[in-house]
C-alpha positions in Angstrom: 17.8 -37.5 5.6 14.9 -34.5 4.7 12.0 -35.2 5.9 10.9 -35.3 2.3 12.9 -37.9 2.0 11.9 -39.9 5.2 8.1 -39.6 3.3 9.2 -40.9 -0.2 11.2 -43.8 1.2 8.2 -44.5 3.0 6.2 -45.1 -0.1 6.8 -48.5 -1.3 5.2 -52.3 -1.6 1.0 -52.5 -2.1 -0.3 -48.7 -1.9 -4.2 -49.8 -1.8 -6.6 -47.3 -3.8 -9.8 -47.3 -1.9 -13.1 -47.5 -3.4 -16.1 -44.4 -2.2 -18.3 -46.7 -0.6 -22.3 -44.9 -0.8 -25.9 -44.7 0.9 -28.3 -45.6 -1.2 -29.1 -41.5 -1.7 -25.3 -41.2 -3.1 -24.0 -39.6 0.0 -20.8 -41.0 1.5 -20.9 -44.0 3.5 -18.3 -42.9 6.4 -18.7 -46.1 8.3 -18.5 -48.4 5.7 -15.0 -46.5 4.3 -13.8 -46.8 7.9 -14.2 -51.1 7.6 -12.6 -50.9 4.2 -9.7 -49.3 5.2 -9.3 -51.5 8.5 -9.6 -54.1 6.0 -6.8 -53.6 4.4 -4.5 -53.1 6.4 -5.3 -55.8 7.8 -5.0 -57.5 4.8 -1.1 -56.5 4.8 -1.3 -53.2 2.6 1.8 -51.0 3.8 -0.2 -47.8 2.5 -3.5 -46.1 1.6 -4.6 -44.3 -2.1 -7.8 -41.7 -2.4 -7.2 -41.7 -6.8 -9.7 -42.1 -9.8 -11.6 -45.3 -8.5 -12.0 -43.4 -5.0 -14.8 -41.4 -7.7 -12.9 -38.1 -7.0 -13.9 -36.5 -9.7 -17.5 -37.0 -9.1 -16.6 -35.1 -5.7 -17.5 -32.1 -4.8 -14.5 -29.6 -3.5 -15.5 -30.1 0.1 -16.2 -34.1 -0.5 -12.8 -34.6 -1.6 -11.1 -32.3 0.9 -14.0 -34.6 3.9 -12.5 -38.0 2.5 -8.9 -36.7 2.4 -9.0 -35.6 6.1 -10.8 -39.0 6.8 -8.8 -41.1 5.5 -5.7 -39.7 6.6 -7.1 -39.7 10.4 -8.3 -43.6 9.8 -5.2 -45.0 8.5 -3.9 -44.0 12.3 -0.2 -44.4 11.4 -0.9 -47.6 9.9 0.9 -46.4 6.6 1.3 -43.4 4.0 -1.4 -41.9 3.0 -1.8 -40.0 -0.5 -4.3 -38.2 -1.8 -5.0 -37.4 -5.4 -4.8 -33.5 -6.1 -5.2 -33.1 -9.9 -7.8 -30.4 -11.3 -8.9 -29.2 -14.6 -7.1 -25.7 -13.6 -3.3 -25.4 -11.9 -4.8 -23.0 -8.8 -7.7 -26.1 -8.5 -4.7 -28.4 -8.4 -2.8 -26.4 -5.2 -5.5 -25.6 -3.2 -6.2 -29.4 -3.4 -2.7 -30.3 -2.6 -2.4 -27.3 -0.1 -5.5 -29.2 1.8 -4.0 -32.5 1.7 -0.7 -31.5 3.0 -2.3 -29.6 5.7 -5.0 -32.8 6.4 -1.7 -35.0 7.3 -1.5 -37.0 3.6 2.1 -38.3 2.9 2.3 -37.4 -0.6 -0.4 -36.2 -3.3 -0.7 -37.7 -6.4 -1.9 -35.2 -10.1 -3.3 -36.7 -12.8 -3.0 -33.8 -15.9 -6.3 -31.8 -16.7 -8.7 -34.3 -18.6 -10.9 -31.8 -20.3 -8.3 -29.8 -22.2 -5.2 -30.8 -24.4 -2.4 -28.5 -23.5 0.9 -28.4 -24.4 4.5 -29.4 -23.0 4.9 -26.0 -21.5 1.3 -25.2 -19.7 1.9 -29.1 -18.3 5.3 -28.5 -16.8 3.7 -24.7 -15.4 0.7 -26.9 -14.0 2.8 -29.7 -12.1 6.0 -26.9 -11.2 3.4 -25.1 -9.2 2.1 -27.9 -7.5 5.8 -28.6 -6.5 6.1 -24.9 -5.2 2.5 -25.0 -2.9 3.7 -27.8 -0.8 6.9 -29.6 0.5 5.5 -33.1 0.6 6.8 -35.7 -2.9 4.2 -35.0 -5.9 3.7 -38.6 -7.6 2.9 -37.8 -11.5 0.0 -39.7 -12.8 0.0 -40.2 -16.7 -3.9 -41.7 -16.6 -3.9 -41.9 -20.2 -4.4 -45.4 -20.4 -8.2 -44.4 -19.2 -8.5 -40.8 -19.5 -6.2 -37.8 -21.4 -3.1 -37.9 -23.2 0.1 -39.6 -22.6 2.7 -37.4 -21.3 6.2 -37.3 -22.7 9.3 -39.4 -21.1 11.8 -36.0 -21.3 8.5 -33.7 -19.3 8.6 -36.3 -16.8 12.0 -37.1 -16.8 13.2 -32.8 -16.6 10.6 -32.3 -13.6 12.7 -35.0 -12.0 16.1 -33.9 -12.7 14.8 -30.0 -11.4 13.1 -31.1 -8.4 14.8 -34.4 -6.9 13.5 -37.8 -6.9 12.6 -37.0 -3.4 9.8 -34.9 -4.8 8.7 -36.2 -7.8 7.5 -39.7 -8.4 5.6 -41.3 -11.2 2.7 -44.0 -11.9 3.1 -44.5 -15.7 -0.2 -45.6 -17.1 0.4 -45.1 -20.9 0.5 -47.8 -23.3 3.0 -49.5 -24.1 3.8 -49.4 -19.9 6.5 -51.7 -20.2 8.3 -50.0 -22.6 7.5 -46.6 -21.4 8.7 -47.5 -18.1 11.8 -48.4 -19.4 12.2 -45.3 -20.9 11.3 -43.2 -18.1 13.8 -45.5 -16.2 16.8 -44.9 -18.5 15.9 -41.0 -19.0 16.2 -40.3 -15.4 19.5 -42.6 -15.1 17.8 -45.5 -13.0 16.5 -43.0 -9.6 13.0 -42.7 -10.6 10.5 -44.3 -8.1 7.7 -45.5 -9.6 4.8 -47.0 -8.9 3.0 -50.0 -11.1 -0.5 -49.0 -12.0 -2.5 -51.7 -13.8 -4.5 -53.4 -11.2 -1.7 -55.8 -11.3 -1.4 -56.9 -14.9 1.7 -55.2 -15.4 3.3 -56.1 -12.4 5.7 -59.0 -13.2 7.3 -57.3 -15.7 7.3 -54.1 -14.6 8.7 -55.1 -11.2 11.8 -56.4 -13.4 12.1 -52.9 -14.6 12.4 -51.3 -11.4 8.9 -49.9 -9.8 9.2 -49.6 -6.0 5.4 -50.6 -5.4 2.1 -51.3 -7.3 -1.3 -48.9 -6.4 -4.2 -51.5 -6.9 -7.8 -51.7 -5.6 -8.8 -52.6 -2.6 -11.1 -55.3 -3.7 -8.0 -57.4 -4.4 -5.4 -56.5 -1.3 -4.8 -60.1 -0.6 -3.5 -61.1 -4.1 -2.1 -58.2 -4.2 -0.1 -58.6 -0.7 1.1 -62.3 -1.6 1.9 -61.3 -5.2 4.4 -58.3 -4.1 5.9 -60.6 -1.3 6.6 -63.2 -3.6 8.4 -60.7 -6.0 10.7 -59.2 -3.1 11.3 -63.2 -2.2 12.3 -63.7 -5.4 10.0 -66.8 -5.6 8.8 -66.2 -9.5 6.6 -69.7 -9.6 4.9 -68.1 -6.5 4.9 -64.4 -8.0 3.8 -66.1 -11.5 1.1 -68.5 -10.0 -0.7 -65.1 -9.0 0.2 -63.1 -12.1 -1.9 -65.0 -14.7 -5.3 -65.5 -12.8 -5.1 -61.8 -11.5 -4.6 -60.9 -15.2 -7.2 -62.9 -16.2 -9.8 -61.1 -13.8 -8.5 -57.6 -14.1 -9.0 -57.9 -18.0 -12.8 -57.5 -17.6 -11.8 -54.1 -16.9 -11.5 -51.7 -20.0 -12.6 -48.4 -18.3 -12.5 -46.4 -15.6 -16.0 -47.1 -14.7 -15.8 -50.7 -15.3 -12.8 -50.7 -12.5 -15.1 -49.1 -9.7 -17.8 -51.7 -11.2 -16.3 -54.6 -10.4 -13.9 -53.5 -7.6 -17.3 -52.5 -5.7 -19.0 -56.0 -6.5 -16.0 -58.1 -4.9 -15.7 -55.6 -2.1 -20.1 -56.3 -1.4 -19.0 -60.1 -1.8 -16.5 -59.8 0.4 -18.8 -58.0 2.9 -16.8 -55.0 2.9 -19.5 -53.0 1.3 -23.3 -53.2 1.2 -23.8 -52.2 -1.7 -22.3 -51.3 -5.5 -23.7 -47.7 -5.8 -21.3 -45.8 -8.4 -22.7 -41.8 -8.7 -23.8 -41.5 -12.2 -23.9 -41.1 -15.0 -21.9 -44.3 -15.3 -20.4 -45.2 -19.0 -20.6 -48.9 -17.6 -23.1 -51.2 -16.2 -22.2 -54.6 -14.7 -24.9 -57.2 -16.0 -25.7 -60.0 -14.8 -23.1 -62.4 -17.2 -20.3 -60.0 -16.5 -21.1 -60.2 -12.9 -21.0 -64.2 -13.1 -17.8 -64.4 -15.5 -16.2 -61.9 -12.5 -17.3 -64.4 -9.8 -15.8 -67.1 -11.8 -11.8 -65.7 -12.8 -12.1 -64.2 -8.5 -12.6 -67.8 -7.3 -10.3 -68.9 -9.5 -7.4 -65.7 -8.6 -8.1 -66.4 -4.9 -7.8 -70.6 -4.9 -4.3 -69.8 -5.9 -3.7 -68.5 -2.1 -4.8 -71.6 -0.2 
């Protein structure tokens, strides 16, 4: 087996996205992101995510290459790290994913550029020379559930077939994500690893369809944990029992924004964080109904656990 290989067999189960925990001036809480990722672990992740909710566009170049290297040198073996490269230009998109190979990350993760539409051809350039910069897997990101364009099943599918499923991997985000997943499944004749990407809602029937894992926040690990061990049990009362108050919770969340929102409120409730500072400008504020109606569907998503 590649060593390639070795790293994409290693990405599987609960792959926790970690929220950017902040001082109140906006400048990155080191400490605080150190607990958090103890945390989950602890909590029974098997890997660790720097993606959209860890605010990575709203990160300077040397932020995000600072948290990369970080988190890498927390998670201490503990489990896979990736790091999320994507850029609004391909040579952004390398150097990032140049850095994280060479900061110890396990695989990088590219969302397409977000400020552009481009077509089949400049999206295939932009993720074949990510593939080329590094030798680590490439997970595809098709964010368009929040942010950009859905990306075709044959794009996706081709970079597979041309590079391996050692090297390319995929969290499908696009609506319909069943479906879609499906698709993507049957296109690339069942190999495809891919990873659930919802927050959970999608994850009882899209673990029937094949993902290998789920990339959630970390405001939720626990759920999270017992939800993807119940569906490797087999035990689908247990797996279901989870599924519907974690859907009901995770709901609340339309937006990009309103997903570092409320992950950051459970993670202060939780006393992971000490505060909810998101850098602005924000296209969502959690009031003070909201705030109350998440309290109510969390207590109800983590009573299911006792």
């Amino acid at each position: 087996m590649t060593a390639e290989s070795r790293g994409t067999q290693a990405l599987h189960g609960v792959q926790i996205v970690f929220q950017l925990p902040y001082h109140a001036d906006e400048s990155i809480d080191y400490e605080t992101l150190g607990h958090e990722i103890d945390h989950v672990f602890a909590a029974g992740a098997d890997g660790l995510v720097m993606a959209m909710v860890t605010e990575v566009l709203r990160l300077s170049e040397t932020e995000r290459h600072e948290v990369a290297r970080f988190a890498v040198e927390a998670a201490s073996g503990r489990g896979p790290v990736v790091v999320s490269v994507g850029a609004e230009s391909t040579r952004g998109a390398c150097e990032f994913a140049v850095e994280a190979e060479s900061a110890g990350a396990s695989a990088v993760m590219a969302i397409p550029p977000v400020s552009i539409g481009v077509d089949e051809d400049q999206l295939r350039n932009y993720y074949e020379h990510i593939l080329q910069a590094i030798s680590l897997p490439v997970i595809i990101q098709d964010a368009s559930g929040y942010v950009g364009r859905p990306m075709s099943i044959p794009l996706q599918a081709g970079l597979m077939e041309n590079w391996g499923a050692d090297r390319v991997l995929f969290k499908p985000e696009a609506n319909p994500i069943g479906p879609r997943l499906t698709a993507l499944r049957d296109a690339t004749g069942g190999r495809a690893r891919v990873f659930e990407g919802s927050g959970g809602i999608a994850l009882l029937d899209s673990y029937r369809r094949g993902v290998v894992g789920t990339m959630p926040g970390a405001d939720l690990v626990e759920p999270l944990v017992a939800f993807w061990q119940a569906l490797e049990a087999g035990d689908w009362d247990r797996a279901t029992s989870i599924s519907e108050p974690l859907t009901s919770l995770v709901m609340l969340q339309e937006s990009l924004d309103s997903f570092i929102a409320v992950e950051k409120h459970i993670l202060v409730r939780k006393g992971v964080f000490t505060n909810e500072v998101i850098r602005g400008p924000v296209g969502f504020v959690l009031d003070e109904e909201t705030r109350a109606e998440v309290d109510r569907r969390y207590d109800r998503l983590m009573a299911v656990l006792d």
